[in-house]
Each structure stands twice: as C-alpha cells, then as structure tokens.
C-alpha positions as CSV (number, residue, x, y, z in Angstrom):
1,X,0.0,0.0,0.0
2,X,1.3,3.2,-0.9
3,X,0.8,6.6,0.1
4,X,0.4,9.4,-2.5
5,X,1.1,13.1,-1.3
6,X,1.3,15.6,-4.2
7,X,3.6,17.8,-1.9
8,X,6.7,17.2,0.3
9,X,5.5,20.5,2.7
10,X,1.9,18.8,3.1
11,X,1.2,17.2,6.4
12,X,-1.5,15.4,5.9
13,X,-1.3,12.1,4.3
14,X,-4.5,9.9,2.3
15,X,-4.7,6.9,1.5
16,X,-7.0,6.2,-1.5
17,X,-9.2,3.4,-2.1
18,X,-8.0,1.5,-4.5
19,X,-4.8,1.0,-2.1
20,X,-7.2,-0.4,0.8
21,X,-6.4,-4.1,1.2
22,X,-10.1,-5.9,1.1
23,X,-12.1,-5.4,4.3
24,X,-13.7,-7.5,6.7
25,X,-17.6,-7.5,6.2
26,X,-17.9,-4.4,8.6
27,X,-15.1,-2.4,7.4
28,X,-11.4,-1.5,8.1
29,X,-10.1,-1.5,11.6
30,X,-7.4,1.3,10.8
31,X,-4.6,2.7,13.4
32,X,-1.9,5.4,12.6
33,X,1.3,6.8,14.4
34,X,3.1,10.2,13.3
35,X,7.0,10.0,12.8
36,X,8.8,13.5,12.0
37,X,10.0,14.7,9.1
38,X,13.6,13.4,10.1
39,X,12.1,10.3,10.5
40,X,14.2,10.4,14.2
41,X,10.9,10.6,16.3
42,X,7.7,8.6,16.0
43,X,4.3,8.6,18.2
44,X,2.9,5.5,19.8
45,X,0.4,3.5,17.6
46,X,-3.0,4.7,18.0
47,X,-5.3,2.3,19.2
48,X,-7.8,0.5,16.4
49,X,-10.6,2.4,15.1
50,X,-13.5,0.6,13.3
51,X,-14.3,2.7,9.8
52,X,-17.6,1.4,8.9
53,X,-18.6,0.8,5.1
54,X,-21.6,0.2,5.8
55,X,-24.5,-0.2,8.7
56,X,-23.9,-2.7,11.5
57,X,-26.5,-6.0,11.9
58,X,-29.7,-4.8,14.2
59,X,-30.3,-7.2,17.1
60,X,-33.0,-7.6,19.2
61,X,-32.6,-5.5,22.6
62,X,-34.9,-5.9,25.4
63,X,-35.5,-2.2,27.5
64,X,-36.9,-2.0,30.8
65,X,-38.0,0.0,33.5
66,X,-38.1,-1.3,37.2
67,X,-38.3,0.3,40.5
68,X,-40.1,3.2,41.9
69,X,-38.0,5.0,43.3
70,X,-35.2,5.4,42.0
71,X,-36.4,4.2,38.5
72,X,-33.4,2.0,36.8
73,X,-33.0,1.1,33.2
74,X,-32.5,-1.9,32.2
75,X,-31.1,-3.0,28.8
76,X,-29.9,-6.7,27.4
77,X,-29.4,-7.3,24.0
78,X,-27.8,-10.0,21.5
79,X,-24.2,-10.0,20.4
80,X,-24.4,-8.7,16.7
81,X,-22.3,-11.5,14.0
82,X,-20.6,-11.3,10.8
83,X,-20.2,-14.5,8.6
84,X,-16.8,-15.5,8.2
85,X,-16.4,-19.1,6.4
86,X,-19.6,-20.6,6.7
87,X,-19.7,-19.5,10.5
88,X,-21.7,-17.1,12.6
89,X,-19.0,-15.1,14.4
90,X,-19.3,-12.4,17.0
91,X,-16.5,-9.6,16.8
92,X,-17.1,-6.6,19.0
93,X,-15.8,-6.7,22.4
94,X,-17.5,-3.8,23.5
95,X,-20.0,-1.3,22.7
96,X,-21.7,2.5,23.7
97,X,-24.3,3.3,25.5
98,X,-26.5,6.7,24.1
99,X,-29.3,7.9,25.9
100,X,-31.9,10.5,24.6
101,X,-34.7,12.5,27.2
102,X,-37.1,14.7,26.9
103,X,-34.3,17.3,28.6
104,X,-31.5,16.6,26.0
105,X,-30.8,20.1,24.7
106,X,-31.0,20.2,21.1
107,X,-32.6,16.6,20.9
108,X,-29.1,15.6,21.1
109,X,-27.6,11.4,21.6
110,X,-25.5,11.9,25.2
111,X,-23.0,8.9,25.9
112,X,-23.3,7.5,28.9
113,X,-21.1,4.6,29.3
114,X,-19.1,2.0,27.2
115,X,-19.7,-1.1,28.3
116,X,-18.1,-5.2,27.7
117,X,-21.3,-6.9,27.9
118,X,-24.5,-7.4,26.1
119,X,-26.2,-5.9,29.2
120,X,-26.9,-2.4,31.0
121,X,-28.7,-0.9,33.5
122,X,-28.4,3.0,34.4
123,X,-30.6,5.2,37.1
124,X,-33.6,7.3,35.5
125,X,-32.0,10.6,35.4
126,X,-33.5,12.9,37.2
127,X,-36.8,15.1,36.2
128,X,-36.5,12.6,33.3
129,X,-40.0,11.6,32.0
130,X,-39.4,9.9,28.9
131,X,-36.7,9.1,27.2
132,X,-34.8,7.1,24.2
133,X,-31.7,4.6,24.7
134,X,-29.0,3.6,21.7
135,X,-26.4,0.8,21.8
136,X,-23.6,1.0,19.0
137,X,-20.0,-0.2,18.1
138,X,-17.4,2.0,19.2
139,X,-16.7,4.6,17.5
140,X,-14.5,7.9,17.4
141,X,-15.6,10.1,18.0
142,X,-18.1,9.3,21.2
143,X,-21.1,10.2,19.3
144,X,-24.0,8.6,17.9
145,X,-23.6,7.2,14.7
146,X,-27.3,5.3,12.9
147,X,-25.0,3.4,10.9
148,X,-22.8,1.9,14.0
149,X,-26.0,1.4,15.8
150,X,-27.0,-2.3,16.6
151,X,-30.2,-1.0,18.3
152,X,-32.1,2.5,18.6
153,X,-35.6,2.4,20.5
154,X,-37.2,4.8,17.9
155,X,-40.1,5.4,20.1
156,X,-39.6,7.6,23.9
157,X,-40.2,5.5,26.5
158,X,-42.5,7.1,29.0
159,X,-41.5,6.6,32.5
C-alpha cells in the first residue's frame, strides 16, 4: 500500500481506495502513528478504530423499567455477527451506551457509558420523563452514529 502526497511540505497524508487491502464485512479497523520529518521521532500506535462501510447488523434489545423510586434502566441485547467461512462469528468486544430524554438540549444522543457486555442498566435521570436509549460499536468520536447502531428504541419511553 502506498501513500500518495502531491507535496513534500503537506502534512496530511491519504490513503486512496484502491490502495485499501479488502475489508472484513464491517469495514477497516485502521490505526496510525506520526513519525517527523527526520524520520528520528515517531508517536505510539493509536489504538484500532472501526471505519464502517456500511451499517452494522440490528439485534434484538430488550428495555426496561423497574423500581419506583429510583427508577433504573434496564437494557440486554444480542451480540451482533458477521459471517466468516460458513460460520456465525461475533467480533465486538464492547459497545456504547446513548441515551436520549425529553431534557437533551438540542434533541441531542449523550453517551453515557461504554460497556463489555450485552447488558446495561443505568438510574432514571433525574426530572426525566421519557426518554430514548441507543447501543452501538465503538466509535470515534463518542457520538452517535445510525449506521454503528446495533439498536435505537425509535419510540420515547414514557417513564
């Protein structure tokens, strides 16, 4: 793979596609490291980021809410897969937590938490009254994304 800079002075670099190896079925996990123009210094790798081509598999999530008083959340979902030879495989080790109320300024995803589980729970926030929950892949940025979303609940859940 090669990377093409029209200038020596330019400081960003691209990589086009047609020098992308093939991807997995989700996309490229890419990570980068900066090394100075001497080539004397370098950064530590980055950790892996997941760039999507696409929208994740939607699972099935289950949302809850028990209690009076506090009022908790409760969330459990299915691991999303990918096929992979003939086999069902499960890849993501993790995943974010977005919630959505009837307080969010700007009707705006927050993230709450990122968690390694297919399960969740969370206090009612509160002077919340109804509210909407997300889970995704990671992503970077921290912010919702509808095509790294495994599960939205489209509709506010009145609590």
């Amino acid at each position: 793979m090669s990377i093409r800079t029209p200038d020596s002075g330019i400081k960003k670099a691209t990589v086009l596609k047609e020098d992308l190896p093939s991807s997995n079925a989700l996309g490229y996990f890419v990570r980068y490291r900066v090394i100075s123009n001497d080539k004397n210094r370098s950064s530590h790798w980055s950790p892996y980021y997941l760039l999507l081509k696409g929208a994740v598999q939607t699972v099935p999530c289950s949302v809850t809410v028990t209690g009076t008083s506090p009022k908790v959340i409760n969330m459990v979902w299915q691991h999303p897969t990918v096929a992979a030879d003939s086999n069902e495989i499960s890849i993501f080790k993790e995943y974010d937590i977005f919630i959505k109320t009837n307080l969010s300024v700007n009707n705006e995803w927050i993230h709450i938490d990122t968690v390694p589980s297919t399960s969740f729970r969370t206090l009612v926030p509160s002077g919340v009254s109804s509210f909407q929950v997300a889970v995704q892949v990671p992503v970077y940025p921290k912010t919702y994304n509808s095509d790294a979303a495994i599960f939205t609940l489209e509709t506010p859940l009145v609590v």
